[in-house]
C-alpha positions as CSV (number, residue, x, y, z in Angstrom):
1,X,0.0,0.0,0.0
2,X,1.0,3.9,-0.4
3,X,2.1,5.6,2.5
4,X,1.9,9.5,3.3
5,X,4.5,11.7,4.9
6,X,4.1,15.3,6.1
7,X,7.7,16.5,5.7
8,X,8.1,20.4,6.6
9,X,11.2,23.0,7.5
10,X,11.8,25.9,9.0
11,X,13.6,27.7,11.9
12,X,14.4,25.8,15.1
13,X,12.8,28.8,16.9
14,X,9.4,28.3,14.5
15,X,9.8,24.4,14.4
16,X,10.4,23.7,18.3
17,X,7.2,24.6,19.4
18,X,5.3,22.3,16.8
19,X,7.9,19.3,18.0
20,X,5.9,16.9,20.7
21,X,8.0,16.8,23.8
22,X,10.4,19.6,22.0
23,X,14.1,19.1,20.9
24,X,16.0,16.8,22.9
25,X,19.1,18.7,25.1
26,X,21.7,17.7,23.1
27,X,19.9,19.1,20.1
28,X,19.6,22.2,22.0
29,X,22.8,22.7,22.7
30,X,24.2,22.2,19.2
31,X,21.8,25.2,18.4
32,X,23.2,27.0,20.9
33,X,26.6,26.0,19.6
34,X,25.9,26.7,15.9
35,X,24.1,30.3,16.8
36,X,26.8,31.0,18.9
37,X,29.7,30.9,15.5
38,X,27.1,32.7,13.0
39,X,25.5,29.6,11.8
40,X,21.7,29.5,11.0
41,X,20.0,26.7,11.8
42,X,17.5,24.9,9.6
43,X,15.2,22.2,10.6
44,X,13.3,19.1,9.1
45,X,10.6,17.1,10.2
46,X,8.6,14.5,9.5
47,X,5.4,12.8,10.3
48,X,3.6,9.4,8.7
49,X,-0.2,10.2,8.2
50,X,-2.7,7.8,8.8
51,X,-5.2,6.7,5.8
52,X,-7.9,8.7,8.1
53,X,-6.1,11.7,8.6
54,X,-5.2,12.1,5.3
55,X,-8.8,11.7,3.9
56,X,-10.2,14.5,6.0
57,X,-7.4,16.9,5.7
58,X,-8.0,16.7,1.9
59,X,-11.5,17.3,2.3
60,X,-10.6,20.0,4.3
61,X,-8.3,21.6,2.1
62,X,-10.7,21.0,-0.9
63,X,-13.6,23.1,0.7
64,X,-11.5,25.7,1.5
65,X,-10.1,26.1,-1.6
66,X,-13.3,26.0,-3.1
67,X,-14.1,29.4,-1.4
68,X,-15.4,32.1,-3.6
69,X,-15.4,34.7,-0.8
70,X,-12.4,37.0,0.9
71,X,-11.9,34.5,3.1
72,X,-10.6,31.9,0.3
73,X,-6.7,32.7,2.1
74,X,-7.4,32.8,5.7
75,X,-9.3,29.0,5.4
76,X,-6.6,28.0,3.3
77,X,-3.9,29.2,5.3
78,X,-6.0,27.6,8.5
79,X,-6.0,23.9,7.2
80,X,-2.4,23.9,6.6
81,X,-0.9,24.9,9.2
């Protein structure tokens, strides 16, 4: 069967927050580490969706796409973050 991942990127200050149980210590301090010399830091993540979650997300996404108001964005914008 076909499988579904949620893969996503961004800032570890934006991405911690989304992270269940947040970053692990040792991932913390090599932020710290890398900020600390001028390096940015970039982060990935990843998350298998389940056949149920998946189906109602897209319907979701469909109806708010399907808006023909001023609000088209905002529900759009709602349903994927």
């Amino acid at each position: 069967g076909c499988s579904a991942w949620c893969i996503t990127k961004g800032a570890d200050s934006v991405m911690e927050p989304l992270i269940s149980g947040g970053f692990p210590e040792a991932a913390k301090q090599d932020i710290l580490k890398f900020s600390k010399t001028g390096l940015r830091v970039l982060v990935i993540a990843a998350r298998k969706l389940d056949k149920d979650f998946l189906d109602n997300w897209l319907m979701d996404y469909q109806k708010a796409r399907g808006t023909i108001d001023d609000t088209k964005e905002e529900r759009i914008q709602k349903v994927v973050a």
